[in-house]
Structure formats: C-alpha cells, structure tokens
N, C-alpha and C positions, 0 to 999 in steps of 0.2 A: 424600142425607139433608139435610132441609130443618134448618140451623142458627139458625136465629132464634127467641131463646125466646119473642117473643113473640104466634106465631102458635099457642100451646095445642095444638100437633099432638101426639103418642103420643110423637114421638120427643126430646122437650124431655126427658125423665128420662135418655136415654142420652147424652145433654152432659155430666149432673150422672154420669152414671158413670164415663165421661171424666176427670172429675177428681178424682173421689175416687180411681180407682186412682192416679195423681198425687200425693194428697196424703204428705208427709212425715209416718210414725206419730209421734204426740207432740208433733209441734208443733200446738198450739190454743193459744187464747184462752177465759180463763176468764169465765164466765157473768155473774161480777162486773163486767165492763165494760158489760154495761148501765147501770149506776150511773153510770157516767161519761156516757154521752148525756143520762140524768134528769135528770143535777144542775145540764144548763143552764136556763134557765127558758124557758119556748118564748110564742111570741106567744099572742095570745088566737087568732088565724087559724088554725093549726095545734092547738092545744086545742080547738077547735070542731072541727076535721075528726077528730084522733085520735079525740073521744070518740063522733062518729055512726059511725066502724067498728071501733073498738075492742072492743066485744065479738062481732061476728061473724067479725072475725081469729080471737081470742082461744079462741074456741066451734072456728073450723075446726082449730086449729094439735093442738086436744085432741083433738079427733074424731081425727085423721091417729096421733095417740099409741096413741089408745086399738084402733085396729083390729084386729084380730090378726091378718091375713095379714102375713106374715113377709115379703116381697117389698121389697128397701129401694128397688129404685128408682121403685117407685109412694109412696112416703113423702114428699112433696112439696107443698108450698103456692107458686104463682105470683101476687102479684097484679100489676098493670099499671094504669098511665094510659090511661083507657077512649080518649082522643082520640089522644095520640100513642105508646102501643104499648109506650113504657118499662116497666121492668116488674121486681122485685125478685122472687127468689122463692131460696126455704129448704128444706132437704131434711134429716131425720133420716137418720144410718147409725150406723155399730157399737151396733146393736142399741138405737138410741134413745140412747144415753149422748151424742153426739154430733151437730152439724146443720153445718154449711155451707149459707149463705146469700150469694147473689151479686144483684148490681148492677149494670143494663146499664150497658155503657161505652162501647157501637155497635161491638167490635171485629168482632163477627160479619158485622155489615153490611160491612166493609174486611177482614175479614181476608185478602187479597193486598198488603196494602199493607206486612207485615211488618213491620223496626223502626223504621220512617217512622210507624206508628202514631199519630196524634193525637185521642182522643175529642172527638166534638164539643159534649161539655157545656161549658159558662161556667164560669173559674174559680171563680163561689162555689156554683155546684152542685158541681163536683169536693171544692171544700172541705169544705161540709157534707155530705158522702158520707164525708170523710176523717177529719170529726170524728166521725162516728159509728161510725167502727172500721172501714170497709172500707179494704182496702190496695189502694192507685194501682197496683198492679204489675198489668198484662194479659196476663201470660206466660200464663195462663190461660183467658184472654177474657175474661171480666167482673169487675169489680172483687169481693175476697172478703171474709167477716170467715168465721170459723171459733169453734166454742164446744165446750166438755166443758159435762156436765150430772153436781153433782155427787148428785143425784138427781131426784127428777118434775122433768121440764123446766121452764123459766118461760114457761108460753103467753104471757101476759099482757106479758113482756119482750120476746118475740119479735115479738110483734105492734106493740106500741110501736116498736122497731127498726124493721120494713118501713113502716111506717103513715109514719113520721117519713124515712126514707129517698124513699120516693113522692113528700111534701111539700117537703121542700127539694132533693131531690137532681132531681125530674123535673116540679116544679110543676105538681103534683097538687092539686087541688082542690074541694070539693061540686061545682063547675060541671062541671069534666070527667068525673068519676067514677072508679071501681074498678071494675075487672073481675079479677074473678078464675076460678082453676080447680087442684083437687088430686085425683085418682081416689079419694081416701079421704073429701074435704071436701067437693066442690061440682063440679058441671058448670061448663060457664064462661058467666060469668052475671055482670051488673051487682050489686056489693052492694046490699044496702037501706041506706038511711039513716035507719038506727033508734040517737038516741042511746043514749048509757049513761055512767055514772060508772067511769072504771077503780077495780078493787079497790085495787089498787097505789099 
C-alpha cells in the first residue's frame, strides 16, 4: 500500500483510518482555536492567495458535509502544492461532529528512519505549522490538529486553516498552484483562481 498522501490514490482515506482508530476518545481541540490563527494579521501575499481559493475550499468542505452517504472514510478534502506535492488534507468522522486535519511532515517518505525522525521543513515552516495548531508530534506521521464541532461545522474556518497552512507551512503560492481532490468535493484537479471576499 502506496503511503503518500500526496499521490490522490483510493488508498489516502485508509491512513486517515489508521488513525482515527488511534485517536484517544475526548481528546480534541475546540473549534474556537481557529480564532487564534485569525487573530494574527497575515501579509497582504497570503490575503491575496486566501481570498482567490477561499471560496472554492470553503463550497468543497460544505459539499463533503452535505453528502449523505454515511461512509466516513470517503469524508475527506486533500489539497496540495501543485509543484512540490505537500499537501494538508481534513477528514470529518463521528458522524460529522468531529474532523481531523493533518500536515505533511515527509514522515511517510522516511518512515524506516524511526526515532531518528527529522522533517525536512525549515524551522519557520515547522513554526508556522505550530502556530496554527498542528502538534510537532509524528508518532502519527503527519503533523495533527484535531476539532469537535459544536454544531454546523465552520467550512469557512476550515478552509482558512488548510489555505493558510499550504502558504506558510509549504510555500504555496498563485505561482505554484492547488491541487486538490475529495470523492464527495472534486476529482483532482488544479483549483481555479476565482477570487472572493471571505464572509468571516
């Protein structure tokens, strides 16, 4: 089984199952921690990129909500750095109340290297990965943040998260582009870069 989430194969949602039987019940992170990534004020570079995909995240994260096949582990949005492969991707389970969202960290590429372990991102990509809520721990393989919903999810938060993790965490750019892919959202497919005003 091919481990690299960011070749959009079938078998990218059975990672994301992988660890959710994994996860410890009750331990998340409240939905309110978006607020804390908002409340820096971000370049004008990065407000230029959020806002040309921030509504087609925003539109896929709803669509994947809204589907009604019950199947959690097709419940998933992947996007990626169209040039070099990195690539964040978010997954609803217990019945939507809930997402887990991870962060390449390259462990998949090494994982024989065990606790010798070193990602090869730059500390100020690690950093701004870490101020946006994902924890540096790889015991998992990709960096995680985790969220309870304490009702209709925050597409619009969600997307701002990946949008903003892309940009600082894997210098993502209009130049490189997004690619993305979710079996409920989109084939995988370069977004368009159609701006928009977030509501939020």
């Amino acid at each position: 089984m091919t481990e690299a989430g960011a070749s959009f194969g079938g078998k990218l949602s059975k990672r994301f199952g992988r660890t959710l039987r994994s996860l410890p019940l009750g331990i998340v992170l409240a939905l309110t921690g978006f607020s804390i990534a908002r409340a820096t004020a971000p370049s004008a570079d990065i407000d230029t990129f959020e806002s040309t995909y921030h509504c087609a995240v925003t539109a896929s994260i709803a669509r994947i909500h809204a589907h009604p096949h019950p199947e959690q582990m097709y419940r998933y949005l992947v996007l990626e750095n169209a040039v070099t492969h990195r690539y964040v991707q978010c997954l609803f389970f217990d019945s939507d109340r809930q997402m887990l969202c991870e962060a390449w960290s390259g462990w998949w590429e090494q994982k024989n290297s065990g606790p010798k372990f070193r990602s090869p991102l730059a500390p100020e990509q690690l950093a701004a990965l870490s101020k946006l809520g994902f924890s540096m721990d790889v015991s998992h393989g990709n960096f995680q943040r985790r969220f309870r919903f304490g009702g209709v999810p925050d597409y619009e938060g969600v997307a701002d998260l990946m949008l903003r993790a892309l940009y600082s965490g894997y210098n993502t750019t209009l130049a490189t582009g997004v690619r993305g892919e979710g079996p409920y959202a989109m084939r995988k497919t370069l977004l368009s870069k159609n701006s928009c005003i977030p509501i939020s």
